[in-house]
C-alpha positions, 0 to 999 in steps of 0.5 A: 500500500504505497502512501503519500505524504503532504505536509503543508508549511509555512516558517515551520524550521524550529519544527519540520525537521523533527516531523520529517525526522520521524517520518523519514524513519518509516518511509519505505520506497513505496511511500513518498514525502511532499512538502507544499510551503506557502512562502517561508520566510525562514529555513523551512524550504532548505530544511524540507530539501534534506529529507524529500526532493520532493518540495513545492513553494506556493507563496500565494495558497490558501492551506486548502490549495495547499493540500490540494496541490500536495494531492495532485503531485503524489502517486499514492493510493493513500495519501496522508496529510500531515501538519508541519508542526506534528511528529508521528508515532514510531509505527504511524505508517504500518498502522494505517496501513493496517487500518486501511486493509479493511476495504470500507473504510475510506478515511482514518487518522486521530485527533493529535495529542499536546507535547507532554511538557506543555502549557496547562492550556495545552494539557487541559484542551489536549485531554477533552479533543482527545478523551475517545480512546478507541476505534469508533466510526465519526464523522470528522477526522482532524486535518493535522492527521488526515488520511484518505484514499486517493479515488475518495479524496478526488471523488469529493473534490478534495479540499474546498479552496474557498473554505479558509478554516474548518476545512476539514470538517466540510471535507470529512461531511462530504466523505460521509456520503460515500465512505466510512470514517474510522477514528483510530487512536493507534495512528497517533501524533504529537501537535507541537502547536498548540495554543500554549496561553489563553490569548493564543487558544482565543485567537485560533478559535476566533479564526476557525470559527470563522469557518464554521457558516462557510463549511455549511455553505458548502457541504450543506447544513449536519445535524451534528454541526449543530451545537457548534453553531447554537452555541456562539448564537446563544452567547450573543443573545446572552449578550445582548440580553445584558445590554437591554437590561443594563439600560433597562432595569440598571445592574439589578440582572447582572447575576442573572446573566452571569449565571446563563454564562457560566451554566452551560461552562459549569456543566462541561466542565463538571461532565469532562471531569466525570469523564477524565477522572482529572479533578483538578483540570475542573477549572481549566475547562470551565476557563477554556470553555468560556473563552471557547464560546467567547471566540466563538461568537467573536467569530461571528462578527469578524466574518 
């Protein structure tokens, strides 16, 4: 089963060559790396060229166009798309290429996991993406560790160019109708970029956010979709609604409107911590996840 790897990058030289590293450790001659750089300013295009021939500069790509070009410049059968900034397991190729020996399965890969010495935003966000620790069919495969078969990618369209962000989750809506998608654990990597501060995670989701309504567009609306988009709705009338009655009715409803904030946090925070077991993360999720909704709903108007 040859597979192709494309890796898309842009000023990544403190972390490609540990991606590459470990990749090229694995590659055999019937699988092949791609690096699609998207303009670098830094060493990233000289480190890449130490380890594949095998890289293309696109200055002016969007990350989807990225992809897209990576796909049609590889021979795979597989192809497997992978970020920059991620480093795989030992045995990440033979476990796909276990995975994939079963015929239904169109798509796999994992939700990437935080470096082990990192930041408690990094630990805490890390713990809820990645609290599934079997195999399960899903719906969305995270595109830092993407894996699908090249007949599907292409009979989809592969990446929608015009989707800035979320384009995975449009893409992997579109499989869903003609595949299976398998969440795999064993085909594991570590994500060294992950938001490390509060400021950081605020800004990636605002910015991914803003892909949310455009992926509706155009993979069309999925129930499963659907709290991702009540939730930011529902914080903006919570918003609102604090406005109409500081003007209306003074700071007497202040408590009110601190209470419709902080219940649906308080009860993520109380389920993720009956899930995990880690007690002492309860206040790390009930923070990201008022900053997650408060990004959420920026997302909404920076669109």
């Amino acid at each position: 089963m040859n597979i192709s790897i494309v890796i898309p990058a842009k000023n990544e030289e403190d972390n490609i060559s540990q991606c590459l590293k470990a990749l090229k450790s694995q590659i055999s001659e019937f699988n092949e790396i791609i690096v699609v750089d998207n303009g670098s300013t830094d060493n990233t295009v000289s480190i890449a060229k130490l380890y594949t021939d095998k890289v293309y500069v696109k200055p002016k790509f969007s990350l989807s166009e990225l992809r897209n070009y990576g796909a049609r410049k590889s021979s795979g059968k597989v192809i497997a798309f992978l970020d920059a900034d991620c480093i795989v397991s030992e045995k990440w190729i033979c476990q796909i290429q276990k995975t994939l020996e079963d015929v239904e399965i169109g798509c796999t890969g994992s939700t990437p996991v935080a470096p082990q010495n990192g930041s408690w935003v990094e630990a805490v966000w890390s713990s809820f993406r990645t609290r599934r620790k079997r195999k399960c069919y899903t719906s969305w495969i995270n595109s830092s560790n993407f894996i699908v078969r090249r007949d599907y990618f292409f009979c989809v369209g592969g990446f929608n160019d015009e989707v800035k962000t979320c384009e995975d989750v449009d893409i992997c809506m579109r499989l869903n109708k003609i595949c299976k998608i398998l969440f795999d654990p064993s085909i594991n990597v570590v994500h060294l970029g992950e938001p490390k501060t509060v400021k950081q995670f605020l800004l990636k989701e605002i910015w991914r956010g803003k892909g949310t309504v455009s992926g509706v567009i155009s993979h069309g609306f999925v129930l499963s979709e659907l709290k991702s988009l009540i939730l930011p709705v529902y914080y903006l009338f919570s918003a609102l609604g604090l406005v109409i009655a500081l003007f209306a009715f003074g700071y007497k409803y202040i408590f009110a409107y601190l209470a419709l904030c902080l219940f649906p946090a308080f009860i993520f925070a109380v389920w993720m911590t009956a899930n995990t077991k880690k007690i002492n993360y309860f206040f790390g999720y009930l923070i990201l996840f008022l900053v997650y909704a408060s990004a959420r709903t920026i997302a909404l108007f920076a669109r």
